[in-house]
C-alpha positions in Angstrom: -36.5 5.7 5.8 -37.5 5.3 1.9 -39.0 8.0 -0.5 -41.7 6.9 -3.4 -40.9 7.7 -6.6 -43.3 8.3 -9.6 -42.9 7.8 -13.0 -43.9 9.5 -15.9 -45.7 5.6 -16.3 -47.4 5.6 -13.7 -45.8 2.4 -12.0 -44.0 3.3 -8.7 -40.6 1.8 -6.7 -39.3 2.5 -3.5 -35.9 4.3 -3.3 -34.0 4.6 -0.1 -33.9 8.2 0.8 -30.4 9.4 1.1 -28.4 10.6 4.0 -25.1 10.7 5.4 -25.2 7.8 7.7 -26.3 5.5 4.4 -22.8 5.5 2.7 -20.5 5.4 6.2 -19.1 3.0 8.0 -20.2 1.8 11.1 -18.1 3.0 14.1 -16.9 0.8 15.3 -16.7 -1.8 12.8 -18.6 -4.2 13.3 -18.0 -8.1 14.1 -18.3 -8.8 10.1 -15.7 -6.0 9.0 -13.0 -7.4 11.3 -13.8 -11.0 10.5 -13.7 -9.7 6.8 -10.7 -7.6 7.1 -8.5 -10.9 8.9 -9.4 -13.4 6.8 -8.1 -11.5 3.7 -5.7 -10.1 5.7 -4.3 -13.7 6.3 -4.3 -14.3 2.6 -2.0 -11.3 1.9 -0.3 -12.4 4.1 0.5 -15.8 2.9 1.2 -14.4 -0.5 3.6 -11.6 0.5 5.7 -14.2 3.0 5.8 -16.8 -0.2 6.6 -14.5 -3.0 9.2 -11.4 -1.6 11.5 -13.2 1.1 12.2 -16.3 -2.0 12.1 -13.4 -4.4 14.7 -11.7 -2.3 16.9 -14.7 -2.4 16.6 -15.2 -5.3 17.9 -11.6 -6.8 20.9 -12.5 -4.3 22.1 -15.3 -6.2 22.6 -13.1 -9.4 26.1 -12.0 -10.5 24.8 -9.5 -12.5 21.9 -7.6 -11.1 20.3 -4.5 -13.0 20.8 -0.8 -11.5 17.4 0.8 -12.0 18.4 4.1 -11.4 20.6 7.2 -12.4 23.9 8.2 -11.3 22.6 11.6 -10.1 20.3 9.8 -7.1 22.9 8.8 -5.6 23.8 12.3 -4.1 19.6 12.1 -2.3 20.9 12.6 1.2 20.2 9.8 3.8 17.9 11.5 6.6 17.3 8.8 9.0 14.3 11.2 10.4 12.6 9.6 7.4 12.1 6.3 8.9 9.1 7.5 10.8 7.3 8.4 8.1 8.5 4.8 6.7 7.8 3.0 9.2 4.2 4.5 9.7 3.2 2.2 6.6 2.1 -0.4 9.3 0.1 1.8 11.0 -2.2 2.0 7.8 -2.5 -1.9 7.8 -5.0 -1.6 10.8 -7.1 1.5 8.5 -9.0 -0.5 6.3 -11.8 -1.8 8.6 -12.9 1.6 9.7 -13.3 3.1 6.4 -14.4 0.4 4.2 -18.0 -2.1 4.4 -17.5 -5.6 4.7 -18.6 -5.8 0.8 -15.6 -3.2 -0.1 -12.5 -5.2 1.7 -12.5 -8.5 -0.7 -11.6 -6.0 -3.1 -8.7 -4.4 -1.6 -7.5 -7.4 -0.5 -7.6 -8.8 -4.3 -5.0 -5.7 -4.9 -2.9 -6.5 -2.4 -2.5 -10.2 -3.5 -2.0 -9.1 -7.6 0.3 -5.9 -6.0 2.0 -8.7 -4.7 2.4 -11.3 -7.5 2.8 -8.9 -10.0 5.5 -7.3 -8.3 7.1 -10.8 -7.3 7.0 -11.3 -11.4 8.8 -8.2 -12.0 11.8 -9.1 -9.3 12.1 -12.1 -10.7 12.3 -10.6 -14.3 14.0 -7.6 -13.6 16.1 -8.5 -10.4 18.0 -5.0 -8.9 20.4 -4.2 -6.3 20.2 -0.7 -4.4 22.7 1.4 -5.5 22.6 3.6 -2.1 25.4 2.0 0.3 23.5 0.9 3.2 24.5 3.2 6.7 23.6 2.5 10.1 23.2 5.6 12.1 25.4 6.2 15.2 22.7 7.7 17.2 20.4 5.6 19.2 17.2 4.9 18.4 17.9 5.0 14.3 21.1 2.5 15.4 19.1 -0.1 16.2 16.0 0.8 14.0 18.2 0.8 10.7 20.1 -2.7 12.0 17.0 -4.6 12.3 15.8 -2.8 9.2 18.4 -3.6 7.2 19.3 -7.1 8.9 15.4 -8.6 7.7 15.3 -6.3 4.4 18.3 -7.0 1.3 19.1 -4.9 -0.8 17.0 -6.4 -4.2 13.0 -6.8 -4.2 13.4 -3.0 -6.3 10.9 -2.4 -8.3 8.3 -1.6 -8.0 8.4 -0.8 -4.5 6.2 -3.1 -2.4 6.0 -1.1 0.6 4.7 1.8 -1.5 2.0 -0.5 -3.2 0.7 -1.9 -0.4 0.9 1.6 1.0 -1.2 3.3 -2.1 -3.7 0.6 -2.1 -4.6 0.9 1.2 -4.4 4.5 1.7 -6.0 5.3 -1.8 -9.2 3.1 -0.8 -9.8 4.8 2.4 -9.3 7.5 1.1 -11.8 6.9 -2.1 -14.6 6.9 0.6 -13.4 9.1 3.4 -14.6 12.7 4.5 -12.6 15.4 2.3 -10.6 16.4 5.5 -9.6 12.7 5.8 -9.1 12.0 2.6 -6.3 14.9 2.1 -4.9 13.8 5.0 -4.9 10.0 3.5 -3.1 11.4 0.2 -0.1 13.2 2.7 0.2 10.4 4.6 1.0 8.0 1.4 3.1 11.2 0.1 5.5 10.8 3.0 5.5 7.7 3.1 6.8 7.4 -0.3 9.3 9.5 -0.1 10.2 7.9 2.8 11.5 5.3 1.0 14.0 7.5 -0.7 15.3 9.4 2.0 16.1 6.3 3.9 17.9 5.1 1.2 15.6 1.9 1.0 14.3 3.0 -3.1 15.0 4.5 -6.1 12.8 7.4 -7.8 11.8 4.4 -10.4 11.0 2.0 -7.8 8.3 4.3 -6.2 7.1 5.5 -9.7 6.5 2.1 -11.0 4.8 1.2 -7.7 2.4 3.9 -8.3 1.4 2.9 -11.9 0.8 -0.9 -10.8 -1.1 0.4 -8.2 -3.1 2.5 -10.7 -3.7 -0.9 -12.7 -5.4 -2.7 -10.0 -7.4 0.0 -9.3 -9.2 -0.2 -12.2 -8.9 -3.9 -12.0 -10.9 -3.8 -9.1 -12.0 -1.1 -8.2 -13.5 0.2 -4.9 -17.1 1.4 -4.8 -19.3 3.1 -2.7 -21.2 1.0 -0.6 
């Protein structure tokens, strides 16, 4: 439906008349979101699997990694409970298509990829080892959670913390065009998640505060508007 609008000059233009249903996403998505969101889903991917595992490799070979962090963090208490709230970063993966246009996921997909070379930059530059000791929780299921966990994961790739920018990004863009309800829920979600990342003993208090400010970067980098 479209309004017409007046000027003072006489000369007229057709405005679309606003409404709810004009700035939301279809539900649900439709074939172009998803063919949208996998193609630049199969780009991040290619640059996350080329940059962090040879990144991670990499940091291993120093004799003389950097400690990012202060002696005090050390006494954060492991809570393997945490690694819900951890692990629920790959839940948000799947998000994107039903919160954002077709037209909107390029640009969070151009995040993810610069979250990810940037940070690949920065391990390279600034390689870090963990200064938690690693533990393995007796009790099923964390035991075998925390094995694989920490069997595919070293303890380098620090800072910033990658699974906290691809966590803000995502959540952060949904949650620029969500309902307020969702969108305070969007903001917890990426809360827990990154202190998650602590608790589990996987980051320092730097790694997740550094991951914040690159994510506040490409924001304005490119930047997610309204459709």
């Amino acid at each position: 439906m479209k309004n017409m609008v007046v000027r003072d000059d006489g000369s007229a233009e057709l405005v679309a008349a606003l409404g709810e249903s004009a700035s939301k996403t279809p539900f649900p998505p439709d074939v172009r979101q998803f063919r949208t969101y996998l193609s630049w889903a199969w780009w991040v991917g290619l640059a996350f699997f080329s940059v962090y595992p040879t990144t991670n490799w990499l940091a291993s070979l120093r004799s003389s990694p950097f400690h990012v962090y202060v002696p005090a963090e050390l006494e954060i208490p492991f809570v393997p409970q945490f690694v819900w709230g951890y692990l629920s970063m790959y839940v948000l993966f799947v998000m994107p298509p039903f919160f954002l246009h077709a037209a909107q996921l390029p640009v969070l997909g151009k995040q993810l990829i610069a979250g990810t070379l940037v940070s690949g930059l920065l391990f390279l530059l600034l390689p870090a080892e963990l200064g938690f000791v690693r533990t393995v929780p007796a009790d099923p299921p964390y035991a075998g959670i925390y094995a694989a966990m920490f069997g595919v994961d070293r303890p380098y790739n620090l800072i910033p913390s990658l699974h906290v920018v691809f966590s803000a990004a995502i959540a952060l863009a949904c949650a620029d065009v969500a309902r307020p309800a969702a969108r305070a829920g969007l903001r917890c979600w990426l809360a827990l998640i990154a202190v998650s990342t602590i608790f589990v003993h996987q980051h320092h208090v730097l790694d997740v505060t550094a991951a914040f400010v690159l994510v506040f970067l490409l924001r304005r980098r490119y930047e997610v508007t309204h459709a």
